[in-house]
N, C-alpha and C positions, 0 to 999 in steps of 0.2 A: 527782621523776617524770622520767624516762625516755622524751624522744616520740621517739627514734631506731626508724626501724623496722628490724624484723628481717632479717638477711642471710640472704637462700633462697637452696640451691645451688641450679646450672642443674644438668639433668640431659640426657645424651644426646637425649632427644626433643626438648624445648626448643631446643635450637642444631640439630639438624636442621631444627624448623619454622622457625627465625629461615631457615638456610639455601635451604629449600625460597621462602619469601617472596622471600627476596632474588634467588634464579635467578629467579621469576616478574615481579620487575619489572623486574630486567634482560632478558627477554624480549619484554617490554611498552615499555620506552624501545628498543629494538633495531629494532621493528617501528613503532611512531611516528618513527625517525629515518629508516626505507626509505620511507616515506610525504611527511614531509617535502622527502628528496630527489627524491623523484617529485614534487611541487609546482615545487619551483624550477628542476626539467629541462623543466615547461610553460611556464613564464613566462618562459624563456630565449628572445630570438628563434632563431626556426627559419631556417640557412641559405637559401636557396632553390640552385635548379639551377642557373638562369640567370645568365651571368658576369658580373662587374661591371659596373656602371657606370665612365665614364671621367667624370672631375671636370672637369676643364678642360683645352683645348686651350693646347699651349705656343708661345709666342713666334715660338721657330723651327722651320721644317717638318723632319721627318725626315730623317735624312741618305737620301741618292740610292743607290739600288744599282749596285753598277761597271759592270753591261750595260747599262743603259738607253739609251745614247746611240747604242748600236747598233741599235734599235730605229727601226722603220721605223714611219711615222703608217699607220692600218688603209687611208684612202684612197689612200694613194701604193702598198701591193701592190694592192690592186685592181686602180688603173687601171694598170697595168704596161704596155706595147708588147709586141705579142706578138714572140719570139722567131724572126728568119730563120734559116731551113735557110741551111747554108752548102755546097751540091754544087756540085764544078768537074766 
């Protein structure tokens, strides 16, 4: 006895529908993966607007800009002496 079963040809339609099948799940995973990546682009923190934060201050202060020392305290123009006319 014989239990090998019989060899069917495929025919034209056959491998169409297999093909048809297979564009529709690749369809179907294409559109579950757009979905996906829209999940994980929500769960991402969202930058905000606002500039950093500053972690910690360092040791030593900023270097000095060159003009400063030319810089006059706001009280001493204030009080200035007022300026003589000089007419002979």
């Amino acid at each position: 006895m014989d239990k090998a079963q019989p060899v069917t040809q495929l025919t034209k339609s056959d491998i169409a529908e297999v093909l048809a099948a297979l564009r529709h799940t690749n369809n179907l995973l294409q559109q579950q993966g757009l979905r996906i990546d829209a999940l994980e682009r929500n769960q991402r923190p969202r930058k905000s607007n606002s500039p950093p934060r500053r972690h910690h201050r360092s040791a030593t202060p900023p270097p000095r800009r060159d003009n400063t020392h030319q810089r006059r305290p706001a009280l001493e123009r204030l009080q200035q002496p007022p300026q003589q006319n000089k007419k002979r």
